[in-house]
N, C-alpha and C positions, 0 to 999 in steps of 0.2 A: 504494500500500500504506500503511495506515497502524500508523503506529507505539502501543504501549499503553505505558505505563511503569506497571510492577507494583511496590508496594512489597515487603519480604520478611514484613513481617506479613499482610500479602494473599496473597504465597506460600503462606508456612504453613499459612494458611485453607483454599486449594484442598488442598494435599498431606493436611492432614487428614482433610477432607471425603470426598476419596476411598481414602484409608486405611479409612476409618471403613465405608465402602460396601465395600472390598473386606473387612477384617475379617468381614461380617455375610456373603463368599459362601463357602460351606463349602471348596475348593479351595482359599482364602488359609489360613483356620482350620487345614485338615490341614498345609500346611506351615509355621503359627507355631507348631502342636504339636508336628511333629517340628523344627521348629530348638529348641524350650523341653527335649525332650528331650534334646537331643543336647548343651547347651551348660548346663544346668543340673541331669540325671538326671530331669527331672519325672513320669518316667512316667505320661505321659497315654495314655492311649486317642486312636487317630487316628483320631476320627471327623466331623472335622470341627463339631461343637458348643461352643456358648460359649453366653456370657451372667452376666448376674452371680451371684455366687458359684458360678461352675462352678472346675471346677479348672484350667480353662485361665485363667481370668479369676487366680486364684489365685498359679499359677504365674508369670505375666507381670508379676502382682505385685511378686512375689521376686524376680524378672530386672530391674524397671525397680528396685526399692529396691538391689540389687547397684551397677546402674552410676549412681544417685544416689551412693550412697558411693565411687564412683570419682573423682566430680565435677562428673560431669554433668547438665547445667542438665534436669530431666528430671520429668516427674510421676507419680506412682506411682496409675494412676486402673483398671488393667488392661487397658489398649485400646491396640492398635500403630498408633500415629499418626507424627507427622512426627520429633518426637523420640525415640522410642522407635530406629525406624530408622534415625536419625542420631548413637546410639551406636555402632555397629557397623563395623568398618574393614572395607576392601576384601575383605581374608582374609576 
């Protein structure tokens, strides 16, 4: 068997990547709609659609600029990627 040694910025990369891919299939979309709703009032339509300036892209906005002002190392681009998900506690 052979061993790989991953760095975490290589981590990141993969977890991105396929964040980014599962963002884009509407079953992830419907449920970062309703977590957006449920944790921020965003009343979005769960229809599963994004893209940029949708109101889902919008919403996720305001949700990653929130937990930037919490403190977290975070970027406010509209896309639920690695960071976005690694605000969020177990609860």
């Amino acid at each position: 068997m052979k061993k790989i040694i991953v760095s975490e910025s290589q981590i990141k990369s993969i977890v991105d990547k396929l964040m980014f891919e599962q963002y884009h299939d509407r079953t992830m979309v419907k449920t970062i709609q309703c977590f957006l709703n449920t944790v921020s009032n965003a009343n979005l339509v769960i229809d599963g659609l994004s893209g940029p300036n949708s109101m889902t892209e919008k919403a996720l906005k305001i949700f990653q600029n929130k937990k930037k002002q919490e403190g977290f190392d975070i970027d406010i681009d509209g896309i639920w990627g690695y960071r976005t998900q690694s605000t969020l506690s177990p609860d």
